[in-house]
C-alpha positions in Angstrom: 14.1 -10.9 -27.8 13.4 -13.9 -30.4 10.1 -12.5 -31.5 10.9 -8.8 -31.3 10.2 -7.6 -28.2 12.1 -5.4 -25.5 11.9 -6.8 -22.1 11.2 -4.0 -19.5 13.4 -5.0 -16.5 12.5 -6.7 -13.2 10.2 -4.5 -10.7 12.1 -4.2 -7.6 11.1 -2.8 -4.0 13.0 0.5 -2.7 13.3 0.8 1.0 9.9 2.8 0.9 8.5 -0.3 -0.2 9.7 -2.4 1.8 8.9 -0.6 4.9 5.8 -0.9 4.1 6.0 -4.3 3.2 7.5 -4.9 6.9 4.9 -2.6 8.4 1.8 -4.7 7.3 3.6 -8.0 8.2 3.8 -7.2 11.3 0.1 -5.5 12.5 -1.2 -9.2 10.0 0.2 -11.0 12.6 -1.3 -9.3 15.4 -4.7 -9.9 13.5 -4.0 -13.7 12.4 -3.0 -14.4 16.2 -6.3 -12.7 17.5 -8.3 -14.6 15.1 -7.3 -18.2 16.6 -5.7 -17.7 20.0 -9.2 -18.4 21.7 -9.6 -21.9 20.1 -7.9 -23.5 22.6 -9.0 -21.0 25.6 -12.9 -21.5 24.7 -13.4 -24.0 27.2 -11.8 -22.3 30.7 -13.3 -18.5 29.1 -16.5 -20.4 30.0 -15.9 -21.5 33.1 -14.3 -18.2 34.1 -16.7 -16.3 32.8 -20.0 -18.3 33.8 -20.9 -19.1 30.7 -21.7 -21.6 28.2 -21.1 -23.5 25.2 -22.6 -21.3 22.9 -21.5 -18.0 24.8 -17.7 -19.5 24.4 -18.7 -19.9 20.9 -20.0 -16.7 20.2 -16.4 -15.2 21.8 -14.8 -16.5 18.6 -17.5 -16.0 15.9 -18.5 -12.3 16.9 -14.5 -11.1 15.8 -14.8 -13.0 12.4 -18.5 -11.5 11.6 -17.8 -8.2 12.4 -14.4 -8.7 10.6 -15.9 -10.0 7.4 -18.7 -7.4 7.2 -17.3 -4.5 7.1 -14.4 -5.0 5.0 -15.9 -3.9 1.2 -16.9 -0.5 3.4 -13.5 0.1 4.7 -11.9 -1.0 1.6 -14.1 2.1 -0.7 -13.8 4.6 2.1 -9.7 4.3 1.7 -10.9 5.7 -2.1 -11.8 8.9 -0.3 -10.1 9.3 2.7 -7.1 8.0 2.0 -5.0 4.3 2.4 -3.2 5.5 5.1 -6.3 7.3 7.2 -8.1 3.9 7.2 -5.4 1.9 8.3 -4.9 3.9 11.6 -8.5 4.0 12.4 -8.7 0.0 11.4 -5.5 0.1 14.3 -7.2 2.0 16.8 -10.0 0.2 16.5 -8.3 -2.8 17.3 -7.0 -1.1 20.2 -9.8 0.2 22.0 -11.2 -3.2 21.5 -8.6 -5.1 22.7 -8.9 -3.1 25.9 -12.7 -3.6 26.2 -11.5 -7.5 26.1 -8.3 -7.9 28.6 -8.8 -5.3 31.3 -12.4 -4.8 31.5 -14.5 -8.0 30.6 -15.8 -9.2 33.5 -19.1 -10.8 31.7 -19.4 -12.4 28.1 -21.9 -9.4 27.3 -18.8 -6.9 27.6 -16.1 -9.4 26.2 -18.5 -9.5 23.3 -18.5 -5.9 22.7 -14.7 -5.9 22.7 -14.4 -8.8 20.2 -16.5 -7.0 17.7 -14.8 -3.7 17.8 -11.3 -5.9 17.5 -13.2 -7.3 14.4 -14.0 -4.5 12.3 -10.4 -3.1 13.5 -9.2 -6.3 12.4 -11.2 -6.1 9.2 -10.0 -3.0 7.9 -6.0 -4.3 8.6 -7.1 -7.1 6.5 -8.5 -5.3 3.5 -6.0 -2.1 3.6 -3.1 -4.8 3.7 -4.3 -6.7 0.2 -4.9 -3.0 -0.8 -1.7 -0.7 0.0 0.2 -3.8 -2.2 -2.1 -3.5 -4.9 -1.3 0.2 -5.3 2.3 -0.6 -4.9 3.5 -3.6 -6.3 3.2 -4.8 -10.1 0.8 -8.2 -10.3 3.7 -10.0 -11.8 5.8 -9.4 -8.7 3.3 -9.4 -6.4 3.2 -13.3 -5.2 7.0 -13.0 -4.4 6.4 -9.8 -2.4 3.1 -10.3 -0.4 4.3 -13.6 1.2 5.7 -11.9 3.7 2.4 -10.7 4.6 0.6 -14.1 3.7 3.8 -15.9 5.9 3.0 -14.0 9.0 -0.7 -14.1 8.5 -0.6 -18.0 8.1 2.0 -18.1 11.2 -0.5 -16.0 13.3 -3.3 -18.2 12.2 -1.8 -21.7 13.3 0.8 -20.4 16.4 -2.5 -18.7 18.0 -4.2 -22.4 19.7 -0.6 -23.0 21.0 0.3 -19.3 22.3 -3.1 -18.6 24.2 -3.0 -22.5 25.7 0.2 -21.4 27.1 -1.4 -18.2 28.5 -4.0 -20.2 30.0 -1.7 -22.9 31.2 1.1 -20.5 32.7 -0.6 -16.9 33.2 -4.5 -16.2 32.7 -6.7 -15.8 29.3 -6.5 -12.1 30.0 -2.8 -12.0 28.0 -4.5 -13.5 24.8 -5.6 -10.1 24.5 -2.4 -8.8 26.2 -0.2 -9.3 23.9 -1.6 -7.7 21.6 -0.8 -4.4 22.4 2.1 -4.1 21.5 1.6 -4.7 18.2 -1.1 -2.4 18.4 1.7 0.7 19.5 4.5 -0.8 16.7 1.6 -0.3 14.0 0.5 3.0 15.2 4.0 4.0 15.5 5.3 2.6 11.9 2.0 3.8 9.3 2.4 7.7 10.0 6.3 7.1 9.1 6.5 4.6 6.3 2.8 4.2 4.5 2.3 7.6 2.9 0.4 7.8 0.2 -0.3 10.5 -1.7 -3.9 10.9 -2.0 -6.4 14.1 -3.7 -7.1 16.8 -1.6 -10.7 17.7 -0.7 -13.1 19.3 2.0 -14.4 16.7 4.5 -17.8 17.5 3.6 -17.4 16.5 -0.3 -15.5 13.2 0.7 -18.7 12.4 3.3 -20.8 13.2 0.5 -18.8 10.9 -1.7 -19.7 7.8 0.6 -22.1 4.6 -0.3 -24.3 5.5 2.9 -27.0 4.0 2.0 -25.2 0.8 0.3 -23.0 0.3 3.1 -25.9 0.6 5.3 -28.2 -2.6 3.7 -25.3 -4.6 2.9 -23.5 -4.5 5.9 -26.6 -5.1 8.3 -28.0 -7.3 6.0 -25.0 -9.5 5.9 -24.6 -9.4 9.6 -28.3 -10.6 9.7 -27.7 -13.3 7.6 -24.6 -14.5 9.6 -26.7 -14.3 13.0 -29.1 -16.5 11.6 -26.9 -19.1 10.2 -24.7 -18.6 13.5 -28.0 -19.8 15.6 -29.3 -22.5 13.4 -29.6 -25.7 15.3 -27.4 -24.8 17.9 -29.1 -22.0 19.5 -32.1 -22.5 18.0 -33.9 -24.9 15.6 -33.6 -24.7 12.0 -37.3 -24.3 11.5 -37.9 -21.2 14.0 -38.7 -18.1 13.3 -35.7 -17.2 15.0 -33.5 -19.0 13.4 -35.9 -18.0 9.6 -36.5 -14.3 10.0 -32.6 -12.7 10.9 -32.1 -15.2 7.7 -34.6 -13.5 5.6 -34.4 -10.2 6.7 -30.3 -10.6 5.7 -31.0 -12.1 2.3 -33.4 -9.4 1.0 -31.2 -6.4 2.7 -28.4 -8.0 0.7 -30.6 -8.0 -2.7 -31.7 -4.2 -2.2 -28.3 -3.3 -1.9 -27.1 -5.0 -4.4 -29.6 -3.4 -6.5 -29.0 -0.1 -5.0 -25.2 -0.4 -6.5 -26.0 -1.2 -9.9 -28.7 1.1 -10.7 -28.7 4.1 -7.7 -25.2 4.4 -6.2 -23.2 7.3 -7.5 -20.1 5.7 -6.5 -20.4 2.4 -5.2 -18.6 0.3 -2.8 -19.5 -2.8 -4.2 -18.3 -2.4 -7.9 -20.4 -4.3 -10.3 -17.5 -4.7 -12.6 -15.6 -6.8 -10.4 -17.4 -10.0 -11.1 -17.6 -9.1 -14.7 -16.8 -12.7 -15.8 -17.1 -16.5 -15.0 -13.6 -16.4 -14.1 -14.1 -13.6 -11.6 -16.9 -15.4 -10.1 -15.5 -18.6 -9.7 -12.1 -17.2 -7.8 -13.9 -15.5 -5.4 -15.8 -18.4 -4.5 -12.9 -20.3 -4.1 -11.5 -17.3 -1.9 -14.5 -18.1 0.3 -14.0 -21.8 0.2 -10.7 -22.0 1.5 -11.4 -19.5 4.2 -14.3 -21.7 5.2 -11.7 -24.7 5.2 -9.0 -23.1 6.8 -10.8 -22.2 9.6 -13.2 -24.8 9.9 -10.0 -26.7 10.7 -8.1 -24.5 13.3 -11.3 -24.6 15.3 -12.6 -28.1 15.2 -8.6 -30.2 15.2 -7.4 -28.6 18.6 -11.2 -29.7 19.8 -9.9 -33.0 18.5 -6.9 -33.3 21.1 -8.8 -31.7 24.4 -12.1 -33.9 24.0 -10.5 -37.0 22.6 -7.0 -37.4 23.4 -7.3 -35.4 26.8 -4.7 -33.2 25.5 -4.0 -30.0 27.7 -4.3 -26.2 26.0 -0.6 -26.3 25.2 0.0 -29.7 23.3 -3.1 -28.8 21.5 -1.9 -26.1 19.8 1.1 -27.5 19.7 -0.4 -30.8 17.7 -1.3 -28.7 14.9 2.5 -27.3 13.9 2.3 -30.2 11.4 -0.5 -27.3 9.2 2.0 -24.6 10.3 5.4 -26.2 9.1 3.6 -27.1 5.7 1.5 -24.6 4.7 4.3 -21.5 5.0 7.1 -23.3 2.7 4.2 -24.4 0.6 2.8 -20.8 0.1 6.0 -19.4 -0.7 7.6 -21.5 -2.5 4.2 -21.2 -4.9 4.9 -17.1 -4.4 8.0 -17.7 -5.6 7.4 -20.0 -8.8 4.0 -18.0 -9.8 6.4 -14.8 -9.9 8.7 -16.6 -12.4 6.2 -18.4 -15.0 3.3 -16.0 -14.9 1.2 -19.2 -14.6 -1.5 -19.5 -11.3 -4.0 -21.8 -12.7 -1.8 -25.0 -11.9 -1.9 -24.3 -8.4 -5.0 -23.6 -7.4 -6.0 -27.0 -9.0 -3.1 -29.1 -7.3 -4.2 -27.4 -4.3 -8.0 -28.1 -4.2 -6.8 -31.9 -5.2 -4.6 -32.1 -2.7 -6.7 -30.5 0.1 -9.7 -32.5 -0.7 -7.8 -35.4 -0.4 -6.4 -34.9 3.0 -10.0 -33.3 4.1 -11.2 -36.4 3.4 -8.1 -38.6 5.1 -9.1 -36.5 8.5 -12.1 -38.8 8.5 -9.4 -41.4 10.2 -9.1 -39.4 13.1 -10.4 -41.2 16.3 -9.4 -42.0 20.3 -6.6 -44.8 19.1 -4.9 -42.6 16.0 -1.4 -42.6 16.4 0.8 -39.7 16.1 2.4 -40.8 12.8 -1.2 -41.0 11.0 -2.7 -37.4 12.1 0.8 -36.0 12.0 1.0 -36.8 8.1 -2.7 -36.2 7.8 -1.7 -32.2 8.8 1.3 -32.1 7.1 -0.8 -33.2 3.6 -3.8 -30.4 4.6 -1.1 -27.9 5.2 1.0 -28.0 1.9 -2.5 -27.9 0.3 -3.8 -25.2 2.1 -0.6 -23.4 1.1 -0.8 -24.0 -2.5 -4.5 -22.4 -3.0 -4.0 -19.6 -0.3 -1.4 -17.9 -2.4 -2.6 -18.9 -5.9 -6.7 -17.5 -5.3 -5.4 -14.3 -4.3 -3.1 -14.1 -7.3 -5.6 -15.8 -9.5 -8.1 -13.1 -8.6 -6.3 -9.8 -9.2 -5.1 -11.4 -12.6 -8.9 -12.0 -13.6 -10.0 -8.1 -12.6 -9.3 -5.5 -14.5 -6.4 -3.2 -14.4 -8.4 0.3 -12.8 -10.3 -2.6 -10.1 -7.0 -4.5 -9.2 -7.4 -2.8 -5.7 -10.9 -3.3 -5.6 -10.3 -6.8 -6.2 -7.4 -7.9 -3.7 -9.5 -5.7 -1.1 -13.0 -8.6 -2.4 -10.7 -11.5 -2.3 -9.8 -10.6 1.2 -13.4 -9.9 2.2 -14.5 -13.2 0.6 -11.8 -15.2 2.2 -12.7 -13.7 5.6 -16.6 -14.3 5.1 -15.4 -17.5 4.5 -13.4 -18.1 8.2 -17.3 -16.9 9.2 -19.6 -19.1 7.9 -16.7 -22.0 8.7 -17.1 -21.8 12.2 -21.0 -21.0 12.0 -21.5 -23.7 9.9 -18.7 -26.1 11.5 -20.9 -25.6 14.9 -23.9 -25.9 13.5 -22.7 -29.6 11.7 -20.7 -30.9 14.9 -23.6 -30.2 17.0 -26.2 -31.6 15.2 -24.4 -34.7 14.5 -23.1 -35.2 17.8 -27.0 -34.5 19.0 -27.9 -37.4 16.7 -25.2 -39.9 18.0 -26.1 -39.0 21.4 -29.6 -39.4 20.9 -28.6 -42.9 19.6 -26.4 -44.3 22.1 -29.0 -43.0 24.8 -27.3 -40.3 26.2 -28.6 -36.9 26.9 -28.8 -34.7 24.2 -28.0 -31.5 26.6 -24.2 -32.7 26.3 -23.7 -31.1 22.5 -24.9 -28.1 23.7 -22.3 -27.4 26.2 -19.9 -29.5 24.5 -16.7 -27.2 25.7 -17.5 -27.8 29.2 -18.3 -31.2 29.2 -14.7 -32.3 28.6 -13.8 -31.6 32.4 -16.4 -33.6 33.4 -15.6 -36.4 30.8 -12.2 -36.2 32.2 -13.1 -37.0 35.9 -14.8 -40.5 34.7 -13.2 -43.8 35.0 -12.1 -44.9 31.0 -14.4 -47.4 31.0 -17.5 -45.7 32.5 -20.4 -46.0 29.7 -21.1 -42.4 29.5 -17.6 -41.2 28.7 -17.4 -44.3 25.9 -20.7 -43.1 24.8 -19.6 -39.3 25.0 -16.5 -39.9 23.1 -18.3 -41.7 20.2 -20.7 -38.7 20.0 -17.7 -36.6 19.9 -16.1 -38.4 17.1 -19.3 -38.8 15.1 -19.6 -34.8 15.3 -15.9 -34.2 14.4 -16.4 -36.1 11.2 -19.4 -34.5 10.1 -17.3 -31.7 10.3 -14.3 -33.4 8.2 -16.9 -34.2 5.5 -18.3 -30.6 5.2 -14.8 -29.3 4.5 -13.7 -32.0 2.5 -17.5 -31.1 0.4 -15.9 -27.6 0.5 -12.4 -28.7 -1.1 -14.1 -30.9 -3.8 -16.6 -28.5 -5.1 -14.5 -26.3 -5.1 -11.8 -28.1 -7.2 -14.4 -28.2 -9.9 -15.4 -24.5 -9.3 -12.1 -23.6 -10.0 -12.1 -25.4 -13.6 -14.0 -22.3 -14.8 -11.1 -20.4 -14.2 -9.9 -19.1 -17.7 -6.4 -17.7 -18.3 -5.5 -14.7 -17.5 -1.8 -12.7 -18.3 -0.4 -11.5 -15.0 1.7 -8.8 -17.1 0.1 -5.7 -15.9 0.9 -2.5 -15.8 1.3 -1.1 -12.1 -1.9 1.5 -12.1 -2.9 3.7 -9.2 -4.1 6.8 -8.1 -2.5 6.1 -5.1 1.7 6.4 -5.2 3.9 6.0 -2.2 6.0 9.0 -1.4 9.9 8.4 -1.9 8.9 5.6 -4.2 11.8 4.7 -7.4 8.9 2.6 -8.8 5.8 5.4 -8.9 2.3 3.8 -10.2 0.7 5.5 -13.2 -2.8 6.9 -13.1 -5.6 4.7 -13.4 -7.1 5.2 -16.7 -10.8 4.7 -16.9 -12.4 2.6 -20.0 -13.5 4.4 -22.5 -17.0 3.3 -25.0 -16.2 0.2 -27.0 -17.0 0.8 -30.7 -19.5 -0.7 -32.2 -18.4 -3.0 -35.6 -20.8 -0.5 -37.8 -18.6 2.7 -36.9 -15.8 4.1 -38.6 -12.9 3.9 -36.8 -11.7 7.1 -38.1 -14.8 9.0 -36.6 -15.5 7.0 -33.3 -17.7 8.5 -31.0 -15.7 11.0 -28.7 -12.9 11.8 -31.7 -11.0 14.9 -32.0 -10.1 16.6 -34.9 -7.1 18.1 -36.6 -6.6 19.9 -39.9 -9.9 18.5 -40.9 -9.3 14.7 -40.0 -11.0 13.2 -37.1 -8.7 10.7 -35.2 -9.4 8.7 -31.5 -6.8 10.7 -28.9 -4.4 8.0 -28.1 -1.5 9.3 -26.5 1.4 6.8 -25.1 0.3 7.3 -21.5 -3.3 6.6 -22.5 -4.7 4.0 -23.2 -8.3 3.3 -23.2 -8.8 -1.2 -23.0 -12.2 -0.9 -24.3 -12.0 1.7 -27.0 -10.2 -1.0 -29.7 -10.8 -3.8 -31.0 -10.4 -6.7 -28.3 -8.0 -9.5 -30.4 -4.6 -9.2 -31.9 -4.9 -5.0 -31.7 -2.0 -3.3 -30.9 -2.3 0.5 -30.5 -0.2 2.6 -31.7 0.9 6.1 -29.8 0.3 9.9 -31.7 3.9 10.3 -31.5 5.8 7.6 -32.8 8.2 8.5 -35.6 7.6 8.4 -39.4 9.7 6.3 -41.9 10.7 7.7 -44.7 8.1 6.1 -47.1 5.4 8.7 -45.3 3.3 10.0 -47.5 2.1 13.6 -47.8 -1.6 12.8 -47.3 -3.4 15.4 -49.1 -7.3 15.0 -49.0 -7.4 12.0 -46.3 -5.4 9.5 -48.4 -4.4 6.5 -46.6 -0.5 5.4 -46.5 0.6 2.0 -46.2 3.7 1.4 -44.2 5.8 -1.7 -43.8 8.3 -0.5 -41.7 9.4 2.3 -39.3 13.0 3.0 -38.5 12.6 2.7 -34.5 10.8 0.7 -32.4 7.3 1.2 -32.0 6.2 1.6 -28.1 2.3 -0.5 -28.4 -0.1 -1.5 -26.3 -1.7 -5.3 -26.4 -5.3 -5.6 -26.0 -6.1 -8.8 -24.8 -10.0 -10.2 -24.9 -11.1 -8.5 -21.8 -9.6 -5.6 -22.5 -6.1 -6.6 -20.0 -3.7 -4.2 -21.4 0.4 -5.6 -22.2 2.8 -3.1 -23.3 5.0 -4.3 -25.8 8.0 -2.7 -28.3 8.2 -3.6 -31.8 11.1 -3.5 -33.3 12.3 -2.5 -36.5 13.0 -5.9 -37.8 9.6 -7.2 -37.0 7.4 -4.3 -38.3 7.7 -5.8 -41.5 4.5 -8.1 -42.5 1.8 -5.8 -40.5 0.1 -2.9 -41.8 -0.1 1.0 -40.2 -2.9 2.7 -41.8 -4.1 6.2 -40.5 -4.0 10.0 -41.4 -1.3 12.4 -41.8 -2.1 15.0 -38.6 0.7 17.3 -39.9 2.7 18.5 -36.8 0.6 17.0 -34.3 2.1 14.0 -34.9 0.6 10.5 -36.9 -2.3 8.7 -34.9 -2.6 4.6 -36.6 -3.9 1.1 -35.7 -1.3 -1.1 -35.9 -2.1 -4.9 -36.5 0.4 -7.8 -36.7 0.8 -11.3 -34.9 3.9 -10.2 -33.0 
């Protein structure tokens, strides 16, 4: 009120909102649980199943590459189908592959089937989740809001080593896929009811004619190509191979055609160039991927910790890691909650990346004789900073996009941070065995042990303590553990520096979409799309595109439309065609120019950050004064100006 401006109040959810708020909460978990609740099963699945190492690995690996994959697809065919079509087809997907998994997998070729299907199911939850709250909530308020999602996410993630251990303890691995179900019949119950959102009407055939075909087609096998190859890389098959080289290549150019394809040939793409428009842009959603990479790299490779070293059984393994679970939910709320109330992100994805390098690198300590104390602190560290950055890179990445891709965005960060969970367990695989190869190869032990790693822990078990081969074994274990503690910790500290690029951006944005939920006090306006940017040469008077009136050309600025790239980018307020005049108007007769110092009401204007972010502000009367309005009288249509003052 100080300098002049009204302050709009508070955004708050209706009961439509949060319905829907409740609605994705609850199907996140479900998809959070699925993603870990193997970690700790891994090892009797391949037993069970007549498997080994590498097929137990593949269980968990073939959900998150199908999940990441797909997600930019699903995420532009809720553009034409609609938000709420996609999310039932993401949930039955989920559904029919959870029942390929529990009740019918008898063989690891079947289970993976399932697992895949789960994933792109899975996938799509993910993507129409980050999505629906784009459309719904205002950026400002979003942090405070979607932490109920990113709570029950995180809770899912960490709880799902300690529920399926207690399935495999009490009942049989079948129930990790059990209890799922439910979930599954609660989501497909509560979407038709609460998430309605109003969406255009059209013919099937235009919206199929609409879609990326063949975009979606080269990016998505390509990418699948790409992770197959990393995937096998020195643990299925050597680095050098052609098996291991051509999926590799094969991905890498399928990825370049399409991303060709969507700059230059796509009518409407589902990779929008604009999103990573900037440095900024760029360097959030590689920090998206980083901590997904992190994340996950540790859910997999800590509750390997307790069963290969400490002996631990399925239970107290997943149970060892609540220390990640206690932390890293207060920590990601509580940043939620102070984001929402300084408008300020930047600070927390720095203290983040500090603080989870630091305890990456402090997981280093972990070996057969660490006491609980040590690793318990160790987790508790990793958590809060695993909090901090999981909350702050999303935010920090729909306040870099622009308004019309804020969508767009959340759906990229969540497809980034996914693809991220991906290569984290491909890669994490690929490091611990390698290393633990080396060590073993070392010590003189056979090599065969890292590649059935899982397994070998029964046997490892049965030996006396003091038998050479289990001290050997366990020191191979170790050595591959760390290697996988330094890649993450790598991760964490480039990623700190990555996230210096990170320039800052205003989280006051309007709430845009073309998508508004029915029974909604808070509707979204229309996205606007950019108009041509001016050149410094052309008349502002007569820009390309004006329209004219009595004679006089003028741009077609209306209150409810504003085009970010038609001004000028710094310190340009816009003014709309209908504000009121002050008495001193002048009769402009022959296109003279008036010069106004102040109107009697306040002046509703748009802020045009560099960019082209849009903040609406209200002048008031007592701060008009010191600025200039210069423009053309339009007669009864109204007077169209430029308004420029350091409000």
């Amino acid at each position: 009120m100080e300098k002049g401006l009204v302050q709009e109040p508070e955004w708050k959810p209706g009961k439509q909102e949060y319905a829907v708020m409740l609605t994705l909460a609850v199907i996140s978990l479900m998809v959070a649980l699925d993603a870990t609740i193997l970690v700790s099963v891994l090892p009797t699945l391949a037993v069970d199943l007549q498997g080994t190492a590498t097929d137990a690995f593949w269980a968990g690996t073939s959900y998150l590459l199908t999940c990441a994959v797909c997600q930019p697809f699903i995420a532009a065919l809720s553009d034409i189908f609609g938000r709420k079509e996609m999310l039932l087809v993401s949930i039955v997907l989920f559904t029919l592959g959870t029942i390929i998994c529990a009740p019918v997998a008898k063989t690891f070729a079947v289970l993976f089937v399932g697992r895949s299907i789960q994933g792109i199911g899975g996938g799509g939850i993910i993507t129409m989740g980050q999505v629906i709250f784009a459309d719904i909530v205002p950026l400002r308020q979003r942090p405070k809001y979607f932490s109920l999602v990113m709570a029950a996410w995180a809770l899912g993630s960490v709880l799902g080593p300690f529920v399926g251990g207690l399935f495999v303890e009490h009942a049989t691995w079948g129930w990790c896929f059990y209890i799922n179900l439910p979930f599954c019949a609660i989501g497909l119950v509560l979407v038709p009811i609460y998430v309605k959102l109003s969406t255009a009407k059209s013919s099937l055939v235009s919206k199929l004619g609409r879609v990326d075909w063949i975009g979606g087609f080269f990016f998505i096998g390509g990418l699948t190509s790409f992770l197959i190859g990393i995937s096998w890389a020195g643990v299925q098959y050597a680095w050098n191979s052609a098996a291991t080289i051509a999926p590799m290549v094969v991905g890498v150019v399928s990825i370049v055609i399409a991303i060709f394809w969507e700059i230059y040939g796509a009518q409407e793409p589902f990779l929008r160039p604009s999103l990573f428009h900037s440095a900024s842009a760029i360097a959030t959603y590689s920090c998206a991927l980083f901590q997904g990479f992190i994340l996950f790299c540790a859910l997999y490779y800590l509750p390997f910790y307790f069963t290969a070293i400490k002996f631990a059984s399925p239970t107290i393994t997943g149970l060892n890691i609540f220390p990640i679970t206690f932390f890293l939910l207060p920590g990601s709320i509580v940043i939620s909650l102070i984001t929402t109330r300084i408008g300020r992100y930047r600070w927390a994805i720095w203290m983040g990346w500090a603080i989870t390098a630091v305890s990456g690198g402090l997981l280093v300590l972990l070996d057969e004789s660490t006491p609980t104390r040590i690793w318990a602190v160790i987790f508790a560290v990793f958590g809060i900073g695993n909090g901090m950055v999981l909350t702050s890179v999303n935010i920090g990445v729909q306040a870099v996009s622009r308004v019309e891709d804020a969508a767009r965005a959340a759906a990229m960060y969540a497809f980034m941070r996914t693809l991220g969970m991906s290569l984290g367990v491909a890669v994490g695989g690929t490091v611990f065995q390698n290393v633990m190869s080396s060590k073993l190869h070392e010590l003189g032990l056979p090599e065969e042990i890292s590649h059935n790693s899982e397994a070998f822990v029964q046997v490892m078990a049965a030996l006396s303590p003091t038998d050479p081969v289990r001290t050997g074994a366990i020191l191979a274990y170790i050595a591959g553990f760390h290697g996988v503690y330094w890649a993450l910790t790598s991760a964490a500290i480039a990623s700190f520096f990555i996230s210096l690029i990170i320039k800052r951006h205003s989280m006051d944005k309007s709430l845009e979409s073309n998508y508004t939920l029915r029974g909604s006090q808070n509707p979204s306006r229309p996205v606007i799309k950019a108009g041509p940017s001016p050149t410094a040469s052309q008349d502002w008077n007569n820009p390309p595109g004006a329209v004219s009136y009595n004679g006089y050309a003028h741009p077609e600025v209306e209150q409810e439309t504003v085009y970010p790239e038609a001004f000028p980018a710094t310190h340009t307020y816009t003014v709309p065609s209908t504000m009121p005049m002050a008495p001193q108007e002048q009769n402009l007769v022959g296109g003279t120019h008036p010069t106004i110092s102040r109107m009697e009401e306040p002046i509703t204007a748009y802020y045009i950050q560099p960019g082209g972010r849009i903040v609406p502000v209200n002048i008031l009367p007592e701060n008009q004064q010191g600025g200039e309005i210069s423009g053309m009288s339009l007669g009864n249509h109204g007077y169209d100006a430029r308004y420029s003052n350091s409000v």
